[in-house]
C-alpha positions as CSV (number, residue, x, y, z in Angstrom):
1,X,0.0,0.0,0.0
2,X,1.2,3.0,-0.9
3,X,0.2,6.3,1.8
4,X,1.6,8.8,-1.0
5,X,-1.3,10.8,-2.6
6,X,0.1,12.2,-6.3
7,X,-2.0,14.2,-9.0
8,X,-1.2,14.9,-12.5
9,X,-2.7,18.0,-13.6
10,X,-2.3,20.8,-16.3
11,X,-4.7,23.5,-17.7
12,X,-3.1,24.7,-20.9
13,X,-4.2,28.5,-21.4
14,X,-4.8,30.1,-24.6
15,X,-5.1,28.7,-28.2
16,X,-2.9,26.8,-30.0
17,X,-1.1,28.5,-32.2
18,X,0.6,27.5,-35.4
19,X,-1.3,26.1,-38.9
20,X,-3.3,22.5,-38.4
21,X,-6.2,20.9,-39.9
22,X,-8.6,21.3,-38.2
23,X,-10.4,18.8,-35.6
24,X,-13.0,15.8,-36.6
25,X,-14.2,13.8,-33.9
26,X,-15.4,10.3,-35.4
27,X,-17.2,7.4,-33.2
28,X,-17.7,3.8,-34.5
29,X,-20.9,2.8,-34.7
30,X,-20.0,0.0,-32.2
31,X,-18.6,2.3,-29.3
32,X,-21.0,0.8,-27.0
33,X,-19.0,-2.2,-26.9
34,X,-15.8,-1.5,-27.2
35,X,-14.3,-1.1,-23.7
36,X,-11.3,0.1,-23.0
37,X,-9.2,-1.5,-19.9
38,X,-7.8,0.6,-17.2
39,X,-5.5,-0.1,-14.2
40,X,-4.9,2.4,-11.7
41,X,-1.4,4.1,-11.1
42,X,0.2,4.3,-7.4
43,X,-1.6,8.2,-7.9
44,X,-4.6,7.0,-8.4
45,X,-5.1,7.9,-12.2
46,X,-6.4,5.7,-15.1
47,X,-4.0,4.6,-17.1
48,X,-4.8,3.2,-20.3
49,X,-3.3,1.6,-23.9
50,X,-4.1,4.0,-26.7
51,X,-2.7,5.4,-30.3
52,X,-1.0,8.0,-31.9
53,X,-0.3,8.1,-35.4
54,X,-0.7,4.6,-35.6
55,X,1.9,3.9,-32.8
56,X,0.7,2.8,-29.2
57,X,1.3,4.7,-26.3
58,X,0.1,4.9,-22.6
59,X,-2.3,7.6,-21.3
60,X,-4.1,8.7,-18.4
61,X,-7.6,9.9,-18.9
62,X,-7.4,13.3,-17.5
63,X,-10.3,15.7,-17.2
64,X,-8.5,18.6,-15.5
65,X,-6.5,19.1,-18.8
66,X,-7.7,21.6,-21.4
67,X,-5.7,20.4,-24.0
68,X,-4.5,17.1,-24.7
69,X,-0.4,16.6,-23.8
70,X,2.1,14.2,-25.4
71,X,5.6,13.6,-23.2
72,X,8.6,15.4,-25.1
73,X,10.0,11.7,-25.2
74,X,7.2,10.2,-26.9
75,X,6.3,12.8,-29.3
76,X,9.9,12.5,-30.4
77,X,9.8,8.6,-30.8
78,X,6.1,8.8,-32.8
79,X,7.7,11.7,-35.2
80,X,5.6,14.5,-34.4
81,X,6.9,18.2,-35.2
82,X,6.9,20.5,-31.8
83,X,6.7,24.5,-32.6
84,X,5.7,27.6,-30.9
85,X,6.8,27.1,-27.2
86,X,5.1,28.5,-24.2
87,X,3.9,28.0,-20.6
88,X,1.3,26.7,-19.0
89,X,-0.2,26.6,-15.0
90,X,-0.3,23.1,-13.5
91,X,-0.1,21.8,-10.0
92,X,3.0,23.2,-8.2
93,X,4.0,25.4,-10.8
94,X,4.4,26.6,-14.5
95,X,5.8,24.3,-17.3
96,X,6.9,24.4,-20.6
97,X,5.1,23.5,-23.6
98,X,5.3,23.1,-26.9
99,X,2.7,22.3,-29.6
100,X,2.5,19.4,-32.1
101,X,0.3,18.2,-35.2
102,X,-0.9,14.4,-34.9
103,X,-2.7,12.9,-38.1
104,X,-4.8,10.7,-35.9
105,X,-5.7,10.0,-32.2
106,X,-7.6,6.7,-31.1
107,X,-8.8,5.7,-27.7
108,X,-11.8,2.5,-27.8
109,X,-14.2,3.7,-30.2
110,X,-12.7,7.1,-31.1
111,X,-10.9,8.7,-33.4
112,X,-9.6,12.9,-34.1
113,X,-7.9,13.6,-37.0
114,X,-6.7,16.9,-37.0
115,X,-6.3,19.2,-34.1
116,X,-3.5,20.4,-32.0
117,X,-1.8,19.2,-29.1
118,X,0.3,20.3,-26.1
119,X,3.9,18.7,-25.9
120,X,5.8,18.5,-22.1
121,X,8.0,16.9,-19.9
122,X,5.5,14.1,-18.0
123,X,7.4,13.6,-14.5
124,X,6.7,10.1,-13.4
125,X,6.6,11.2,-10.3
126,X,2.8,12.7,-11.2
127,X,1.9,9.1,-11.8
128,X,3.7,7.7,-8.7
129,X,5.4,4.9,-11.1
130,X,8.8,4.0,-12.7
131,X,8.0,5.5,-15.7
132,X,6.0,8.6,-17.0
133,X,3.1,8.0,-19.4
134,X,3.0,9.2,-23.0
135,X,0.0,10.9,-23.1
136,X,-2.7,13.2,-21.1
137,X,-6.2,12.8,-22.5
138,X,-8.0,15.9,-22.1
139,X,-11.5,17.9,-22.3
140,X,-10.5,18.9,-25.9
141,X,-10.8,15.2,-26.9
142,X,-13.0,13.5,-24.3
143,X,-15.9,16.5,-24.1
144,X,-17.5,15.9,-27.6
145,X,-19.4,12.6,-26.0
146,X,-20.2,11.4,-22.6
147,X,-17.4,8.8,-20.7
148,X,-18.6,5.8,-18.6
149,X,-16.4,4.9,-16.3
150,X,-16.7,1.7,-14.6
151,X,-14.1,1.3,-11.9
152,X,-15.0,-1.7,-10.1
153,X,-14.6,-3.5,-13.4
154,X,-11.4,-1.3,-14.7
155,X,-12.6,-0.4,-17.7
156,X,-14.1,2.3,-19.6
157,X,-15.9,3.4,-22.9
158,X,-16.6,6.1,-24.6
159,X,-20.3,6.7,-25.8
160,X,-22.7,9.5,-27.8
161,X,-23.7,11.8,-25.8
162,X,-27.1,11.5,-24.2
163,X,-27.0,8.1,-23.4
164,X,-28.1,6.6,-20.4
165,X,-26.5,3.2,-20.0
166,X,-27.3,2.7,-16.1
167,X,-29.2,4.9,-13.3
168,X,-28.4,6.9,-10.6
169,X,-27.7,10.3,-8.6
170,X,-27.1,13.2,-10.7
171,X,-25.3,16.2,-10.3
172,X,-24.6,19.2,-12.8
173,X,-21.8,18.8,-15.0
174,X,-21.0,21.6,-17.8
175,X,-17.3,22.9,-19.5
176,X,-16.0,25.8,-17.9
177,X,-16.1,29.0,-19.8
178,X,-12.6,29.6,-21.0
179,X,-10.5,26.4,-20.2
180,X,-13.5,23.8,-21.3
181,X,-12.2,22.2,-18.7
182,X,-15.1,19.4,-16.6
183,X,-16.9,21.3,-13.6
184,X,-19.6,20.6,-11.4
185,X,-20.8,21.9,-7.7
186,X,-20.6,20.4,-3.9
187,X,-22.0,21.7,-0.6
188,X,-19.6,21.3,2.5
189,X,-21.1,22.2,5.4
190,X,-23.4,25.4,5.3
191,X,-21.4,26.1,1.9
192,X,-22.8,25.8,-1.5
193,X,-19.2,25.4,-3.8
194,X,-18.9,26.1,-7.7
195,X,-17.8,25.9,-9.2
196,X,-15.5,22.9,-8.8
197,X,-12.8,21.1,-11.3
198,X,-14.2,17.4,-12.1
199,X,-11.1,16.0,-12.5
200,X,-9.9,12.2,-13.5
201,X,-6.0,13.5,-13.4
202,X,-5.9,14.0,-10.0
203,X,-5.4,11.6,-7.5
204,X,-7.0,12.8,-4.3
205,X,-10.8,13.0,-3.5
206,X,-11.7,16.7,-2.9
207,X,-9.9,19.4,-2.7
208,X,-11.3,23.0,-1.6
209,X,-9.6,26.5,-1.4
210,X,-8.9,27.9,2.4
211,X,-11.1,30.4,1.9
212,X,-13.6,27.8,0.8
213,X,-13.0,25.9,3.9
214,X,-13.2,28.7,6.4
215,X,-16.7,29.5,4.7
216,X,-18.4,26.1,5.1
217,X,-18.1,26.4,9.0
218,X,-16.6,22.9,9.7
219,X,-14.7,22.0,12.9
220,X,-13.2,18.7,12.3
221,X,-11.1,16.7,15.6
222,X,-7.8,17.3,13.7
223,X,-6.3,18.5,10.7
224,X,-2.4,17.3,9.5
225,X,-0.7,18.0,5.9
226,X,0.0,16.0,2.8
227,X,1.9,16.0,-0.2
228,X,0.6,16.5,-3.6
229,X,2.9,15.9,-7.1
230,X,1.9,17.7,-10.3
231,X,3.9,18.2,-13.4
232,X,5.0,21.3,-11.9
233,X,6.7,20.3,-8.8
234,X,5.0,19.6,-4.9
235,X,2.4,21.5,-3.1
236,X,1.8,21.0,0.8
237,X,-2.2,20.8,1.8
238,X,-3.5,20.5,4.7
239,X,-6.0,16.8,4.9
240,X,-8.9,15.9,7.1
241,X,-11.6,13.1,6.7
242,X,-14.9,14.7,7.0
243,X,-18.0,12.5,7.9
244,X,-20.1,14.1,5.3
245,X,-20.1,15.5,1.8
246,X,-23.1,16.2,-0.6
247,X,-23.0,16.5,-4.3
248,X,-25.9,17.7,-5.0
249,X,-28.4,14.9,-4.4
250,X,-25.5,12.9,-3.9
251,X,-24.0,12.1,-0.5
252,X,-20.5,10.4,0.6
253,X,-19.6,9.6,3.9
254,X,-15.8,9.8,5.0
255,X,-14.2,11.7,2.4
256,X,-10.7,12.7,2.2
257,X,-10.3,16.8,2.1
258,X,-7.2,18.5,1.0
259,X,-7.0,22.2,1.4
260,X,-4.9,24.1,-0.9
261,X,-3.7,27.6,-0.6
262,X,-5.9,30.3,-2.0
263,X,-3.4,31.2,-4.4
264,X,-2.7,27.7,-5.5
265,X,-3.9,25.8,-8.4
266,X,-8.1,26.2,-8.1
267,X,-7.5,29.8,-8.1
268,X,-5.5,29.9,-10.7
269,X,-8.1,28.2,-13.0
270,X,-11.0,29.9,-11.9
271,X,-12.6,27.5,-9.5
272,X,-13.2,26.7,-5.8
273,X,-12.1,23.0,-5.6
274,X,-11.7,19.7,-7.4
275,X,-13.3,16.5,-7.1
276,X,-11.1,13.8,-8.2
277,X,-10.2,9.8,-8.5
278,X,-10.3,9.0,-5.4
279,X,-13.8,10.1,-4.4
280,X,-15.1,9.3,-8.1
281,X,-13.8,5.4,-8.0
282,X,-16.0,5.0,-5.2
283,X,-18.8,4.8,-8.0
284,X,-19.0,4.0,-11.6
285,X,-19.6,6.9,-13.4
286,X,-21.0,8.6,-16.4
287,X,-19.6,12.2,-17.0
288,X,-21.4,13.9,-19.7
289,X,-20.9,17.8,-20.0
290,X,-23.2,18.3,-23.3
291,X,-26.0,16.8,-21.5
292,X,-25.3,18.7,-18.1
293,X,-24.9,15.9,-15.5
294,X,-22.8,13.6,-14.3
295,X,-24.4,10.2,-12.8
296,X,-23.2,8.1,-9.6
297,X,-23.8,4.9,-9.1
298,X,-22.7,3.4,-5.7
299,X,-19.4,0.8,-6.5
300,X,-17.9,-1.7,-4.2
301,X,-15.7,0.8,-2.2
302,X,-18.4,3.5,-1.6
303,X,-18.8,3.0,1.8
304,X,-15.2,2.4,2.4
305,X,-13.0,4.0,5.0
306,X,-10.0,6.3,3.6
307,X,-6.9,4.5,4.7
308,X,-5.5,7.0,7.5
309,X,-1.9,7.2,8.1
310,X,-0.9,6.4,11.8
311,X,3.0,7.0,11.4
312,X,2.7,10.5,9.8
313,X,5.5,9.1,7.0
314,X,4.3,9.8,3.5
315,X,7.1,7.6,1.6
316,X,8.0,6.6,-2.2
317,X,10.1,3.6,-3.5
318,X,13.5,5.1,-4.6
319,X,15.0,1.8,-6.0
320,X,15.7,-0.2,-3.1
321,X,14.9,2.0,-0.2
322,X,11.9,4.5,1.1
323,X,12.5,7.6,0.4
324,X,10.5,9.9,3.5
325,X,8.9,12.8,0.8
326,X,6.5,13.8,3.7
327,X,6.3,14.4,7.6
328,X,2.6,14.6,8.4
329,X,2.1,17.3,10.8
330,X,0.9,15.7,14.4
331,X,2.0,13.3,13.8
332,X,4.1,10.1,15.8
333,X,6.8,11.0,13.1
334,X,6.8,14.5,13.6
335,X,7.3,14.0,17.3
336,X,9.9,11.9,16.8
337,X,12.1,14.3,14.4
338,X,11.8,12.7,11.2
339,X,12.8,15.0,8.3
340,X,11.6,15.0,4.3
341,X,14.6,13.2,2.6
342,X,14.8,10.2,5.3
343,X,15.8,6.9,3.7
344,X,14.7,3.3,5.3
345,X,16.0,0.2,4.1
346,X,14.9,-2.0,6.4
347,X,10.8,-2.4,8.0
348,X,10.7,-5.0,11.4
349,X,14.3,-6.8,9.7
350,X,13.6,-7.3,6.1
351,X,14.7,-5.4,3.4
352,X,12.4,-3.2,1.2
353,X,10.9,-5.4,-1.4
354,X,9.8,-3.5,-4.6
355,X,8.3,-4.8,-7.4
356,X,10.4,-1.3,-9.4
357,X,7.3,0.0,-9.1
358,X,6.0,0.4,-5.9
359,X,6.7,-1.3,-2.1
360,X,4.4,-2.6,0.5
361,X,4.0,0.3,3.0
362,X,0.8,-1.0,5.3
363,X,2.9,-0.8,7.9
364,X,2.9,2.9,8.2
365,X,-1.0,2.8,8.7
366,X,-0.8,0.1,11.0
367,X,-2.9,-0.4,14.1
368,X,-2.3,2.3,16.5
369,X,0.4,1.5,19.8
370,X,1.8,-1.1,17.6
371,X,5.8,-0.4,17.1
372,X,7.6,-0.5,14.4
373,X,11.4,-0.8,13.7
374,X,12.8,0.8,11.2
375,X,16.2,0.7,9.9
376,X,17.8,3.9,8.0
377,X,19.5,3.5,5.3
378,X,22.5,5.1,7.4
379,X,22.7,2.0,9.5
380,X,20.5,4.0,12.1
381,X,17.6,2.5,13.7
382,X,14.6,4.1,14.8
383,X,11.4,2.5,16.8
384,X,8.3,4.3,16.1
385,X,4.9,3.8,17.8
386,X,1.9,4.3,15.2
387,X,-0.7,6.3,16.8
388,X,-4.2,7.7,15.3
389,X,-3.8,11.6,14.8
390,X,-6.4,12.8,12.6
């Protein structure tokens, strides 16, 4: 298990410049059936087999992006031409982009020819994995029909829009003015919020502004910090569980909040908050803009728990050690002095055992008062008692 939240997530501002055909969106006439499997990355985003030009690459399905993105890397490798560099806001920071000219883009029963998109350096540290992805799938691409996303089964397809293919609770869904980006609306506490990013990039459940938060009146027991990774660099939030969340007539119990910094990343594009994977795989999902809603249906994990630290270590696999990228504030580790940058190579004896891609790390959200002994990679050891803190 791994405690590290990460989020991929870029709005692309302006148009794209330069001379392309322009874009045709084509469905087969067989959409319906053609799923297209998904597995989750250690971020939490759905990751996915695709093509470009004929050549296959891997892609996360990203609502939060305006315009589609190709890795540097890959759009070198598939032969596409990158002109008229410029910048663009994503979580943590600016980044570069350039701008490229695919013939064709296909994704299960899809196809553009034409169009624009982005080019940029994909981090795989966004994804949480050993390697970055090729491609972002954005609004520019995904808007023009309605997505049904069925995460218990890891798969999804993409569908006319309009269509209905199961029941159940409904909230507003629309493209934001200028980014046509996915948004929607929540209420936390005595605070009506919208409007809010809808957004399958980003790994964490709901995110609000501070100014949001302060508004909606809420006391929790306790509030730590967390970590975010976005193709601009780390943000710090602070996290809480709250006991209840409505979207519109939908309602969640024990969600996961982050709460950004009012000049972060919401404010930046114009919104109050984001909902993202982890509170949406709780359901399956249709999320169709053009016909104004987005439809829940309760999945096998809607009623579960979020997995709470109880060591206050948020950690990632750096080959064959953990690598400490977050003290959780209150925490058992922050009392016991532990810095960002600690390495462990060794949990109760063992040795870390990674698979290259991620490391069993239930341990750090292991029962409270239970000890564990850790063993630093500088031939230190450290005992530390878990303990429940938020």
């Amino acid at each position: 298990m791994r405690m590290t939240i990460l989020a991929v997530l870029l709005l692309v501002l302006g148009a794209a410049p330069a001379i392309a055909a322009p874009p045709s969106i084509q469905l087969a006439h067989d959409a319906e059936a053609r799923w297209v499997s998904f597995d989750l990355t250690p971020g939490n985003q759905i990751r996915f087999h695709m093509e470009v030009n004929g050549k296959p690459a891997t892609a996360i399905l990203d609502t939060g992006v305006s315009v589609s993105v190709a890795s540097a890397k890959f759009a070198r490798t598939a032969g596409l031409r990158i002109s008229a560099k410029s910048e663009a806001d994503a979580i943590g920071g600016n980044v570069a982009i350039g701008w490229a000219a695919p013939r064709a883009i296909e994704l299960g029963g899809l196809k553009r020819k034409g169009g624009r998109i982005a080019v940029a350096d994909l981090t795989a540290m966004a994804t949480g994995s050993a390697t970055p992805v090729d491609m972002l799938i954005g609004s520019d691409i995904l808007s023009c029909c309605a997505i049904d996303i069925d995460y218990d089964a890891r798969r999804f397809r993409i569908l006319p829009s309009g269509r209905m293919p199961f029941r159940g609770v409904s909230a507003p869904l629309s493209l934001s003015r200028g980014s046509k980006v996915y948004v929607s609306e929540l209420t936390l506490g005595r605070q009506h919020i919208k409007p809010v990013l809808v957004d399958t990039g980003d790994g964490a459940a709901v995110t609000v502004t501070q100014s949001t938060w302060k508004k909606s009146g809420l006391k929790p027991k306790a509030v730590t910090s967390a970590v975010a990774y976005g193709l601009g660099g780390p943000i710090e939030t602070r996290l809480t569980i709250l006991p209840e969340l409505h979207v519109d007539g939908l309602t969640a119990h024990n969600v996961e909040l982050r709460i950004e910094d009012d000049m972060g990343f919401s404010t930046k594009t114009g919104t109050l908050g984001r909902i993202g994977s982890a509170f949406l795989q709780r359901y399956r999902v249709l999320l169709d803009p053009h016909a104004g809603h987005i439809v829940f249906r309760p999945g096998k994990k809607v009623d579960e728990v979020p997995i709470r630290s109880t060591s206050g270590l948020l950690v990632g696999l750096d080959r064959d050690r953990l690598r400490v990228l977050h003290v959780m504030k209150n925490s058992p580790a922050a009392h016991d002095g532990w810095q960002d940058g600690d390495t462990i190579c060794r949990v109760d004896g063992s040795p870390i055992a990674g698979n290259g891609l991620s490391a069993d790390t239930s341990w750090s959200a292991g029962p409270p008062g239970e000890v564990v002994k850790l063993g630093m990679c500088d031939g230190t050891k450290r005992a530390l008692t878990l303990a429940q803190f938020y």
